[in-house]
Every structure is written in structure tokens, then in C-alpha cells.
C-alpha positions in Angstrom: 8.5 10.0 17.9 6.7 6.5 18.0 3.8 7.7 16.0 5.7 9.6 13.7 7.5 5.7 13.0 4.1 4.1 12.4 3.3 7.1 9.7 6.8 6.3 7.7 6.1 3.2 8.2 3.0 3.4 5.9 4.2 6.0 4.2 7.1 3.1 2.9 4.2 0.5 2.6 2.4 2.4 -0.1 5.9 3.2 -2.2 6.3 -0.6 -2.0 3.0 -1.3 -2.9 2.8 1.3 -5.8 6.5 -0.6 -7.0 4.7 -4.2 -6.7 1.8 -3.0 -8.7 3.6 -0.8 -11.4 7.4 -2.1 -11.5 6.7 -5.9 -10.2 8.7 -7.3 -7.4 10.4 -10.8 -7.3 7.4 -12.8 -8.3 4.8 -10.8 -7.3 4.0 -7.9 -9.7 1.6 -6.4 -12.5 -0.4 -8.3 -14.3 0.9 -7.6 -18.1 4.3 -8.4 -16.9 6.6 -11.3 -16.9 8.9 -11.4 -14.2 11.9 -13.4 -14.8 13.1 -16.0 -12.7 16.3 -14.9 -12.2 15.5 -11.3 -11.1 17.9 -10.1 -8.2 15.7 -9.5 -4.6 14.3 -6.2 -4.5 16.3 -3.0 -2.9 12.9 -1.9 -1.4 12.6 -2.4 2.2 9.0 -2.9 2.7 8.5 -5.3 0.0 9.0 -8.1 2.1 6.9 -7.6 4.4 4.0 -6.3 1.9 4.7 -9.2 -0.7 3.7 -11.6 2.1 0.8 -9.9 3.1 0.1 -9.9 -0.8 0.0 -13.3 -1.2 -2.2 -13.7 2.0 -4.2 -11.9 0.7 -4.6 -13.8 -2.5 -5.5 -16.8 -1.2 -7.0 -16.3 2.6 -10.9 -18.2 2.6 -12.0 -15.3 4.8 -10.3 -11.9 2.9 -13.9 -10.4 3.9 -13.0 -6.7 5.2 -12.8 -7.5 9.1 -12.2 -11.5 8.4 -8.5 -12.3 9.8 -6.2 -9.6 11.1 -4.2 -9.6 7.9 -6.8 -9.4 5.5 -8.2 -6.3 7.5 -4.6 -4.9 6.9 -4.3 -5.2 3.3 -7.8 -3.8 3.1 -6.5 -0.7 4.8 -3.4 -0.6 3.0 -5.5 -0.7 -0.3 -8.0 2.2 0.8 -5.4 4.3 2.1 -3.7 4.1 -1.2 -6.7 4.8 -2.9 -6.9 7.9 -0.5 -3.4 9.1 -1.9 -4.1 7.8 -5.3 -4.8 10.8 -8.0 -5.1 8.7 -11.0 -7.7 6.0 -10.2 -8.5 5.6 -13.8 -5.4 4.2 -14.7 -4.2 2.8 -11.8 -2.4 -0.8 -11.5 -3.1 -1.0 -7.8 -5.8 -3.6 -7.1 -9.1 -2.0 -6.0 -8.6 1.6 -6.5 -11.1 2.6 -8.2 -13.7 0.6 -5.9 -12.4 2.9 -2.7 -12.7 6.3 -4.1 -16.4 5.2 -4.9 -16.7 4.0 -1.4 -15.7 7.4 -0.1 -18.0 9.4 -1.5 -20.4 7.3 0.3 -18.5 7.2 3.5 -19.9 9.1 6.7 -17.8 12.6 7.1 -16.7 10.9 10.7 -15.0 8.0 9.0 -13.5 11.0 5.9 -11.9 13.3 8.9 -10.4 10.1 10.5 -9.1 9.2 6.7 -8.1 12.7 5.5 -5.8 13.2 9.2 -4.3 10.1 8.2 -3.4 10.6 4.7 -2.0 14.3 5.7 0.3 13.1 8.2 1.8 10.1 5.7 2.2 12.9 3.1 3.7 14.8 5.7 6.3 12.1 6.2 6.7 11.6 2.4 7.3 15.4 1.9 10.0 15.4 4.9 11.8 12.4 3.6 12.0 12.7 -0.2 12.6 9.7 -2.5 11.7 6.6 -1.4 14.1 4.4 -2.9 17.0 6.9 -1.6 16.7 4.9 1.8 17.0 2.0 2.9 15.1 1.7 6.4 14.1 -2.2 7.4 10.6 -1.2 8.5 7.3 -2.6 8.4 
């Protein structure tokens, strides 16, 4: 049961990530968007947690993959959406692109480590349906 947590739990931080990146959340959000002060908080339930890492991110002096613990995070947040991620070319979530290039040159240890992973997140998505149907306070 635990482990099957941690996977919804991911499985909620890339729905929050894709609505950061694409919809724009509070004051984080897409680049060719203005957010407006006024903007109600968000209804998603992962977004706090993955706005703060966000802005970690943004501004951390060591984001270097493996520098600080929540650098390495958002590195693996980014790479497992980039995993799930089947339009690369025209997606609005950072660094995309740069990951599916890095797995084709990946060893095919690391890809069957990745490729369990992703299943079993998909696996929760599938169960679960719509993400913003529910309103867990993970992650």
C-alpha cells in the first residue's frame, strides 16, 4: 500500500507540474502568460508543494543534477515527465526535449529502472481518472 502512495504521489506531481507549465499557477506559470494578481489559490493539491520546489529550483547556486537534495528532485521530476511526455516538440514543461535526447543515450539498466517507473505511475493514473476530480493533500 505504501508504495502504491509514493506512485500517486508522482503520479499528482506531474498533473501539477503539467498545470504550472500549461495553465499557470498563482505566480508561477508559463512563460507567454500573465498571471493576475488577484487570482484565487489553486484547487490542485500538489501545487504547493511543486511550486516551492519550482522556485528552488530557479534560484539554487548548485541546481547541478546531484547538487542539493531538492535540486536532484526536480531533476527527476523533470525527466520522469519527459518519460510520460508524448509531445516533446511542443511542450511547455522546462527541459523536455533535453531528457528524451538523454534517453536515447542512456544505458538499458538505467531505461528498465525508468520504463518500471513510468508504468506503475500510469498505472495509478489509469486507476484513478481525472486528476483534478480529487482533492488528495499529498506530496
Amino acid at each position: 500500500m505504501e508504495e502504491k502512495k509514493v506512485y500517486l504521489q508522482l503520479h499528482e506531481a506531474m498533473e501539477a507540474l503539467l498545470h504550472i507549465c500549461k495553465d499557470g499557477c498563482r505566480t508561477i506559470g508559463p512563460r507567454d502568460k500573465v498571471l493576475k494578481g488577484s487570482q484565487v489559490a489553486c484547487g490542485f493539491p500538489a501545487c504547493k508543494g511543486l511550486e516551492t520546489l519550482v522556485r528552488h529550483f530557479s534560484i539554487c547556486k548548485s541546481r547541478v543534477p546531484g547538487g542539493c537534495v531538492h535540486c536532484k528532485r526536480m531533476w527527476q521530476l523533470l525527466e520522469l515527465h519527459s518519460r510520460m511526455c508524448h509531445e516533446p516538440d511542443c511542450c511547455k514543461v522546462p527541459l523536455c526535449r533535453h531528457f528524451k535526447e538523454k534517453i536515447q543515450q542512456q544505458s538499458k539498466k538505467d531505461e528498465t529502472k525508468w520504463k518500471l517507473l513510468v508504468s506503475k505511475v500510469i498505472a495509478v493514473k489509469n486507476a484513478l481518472g481525472p486528476f483534478p476530480a480529487r482533492s488528495s493533500g499529498l506530496l
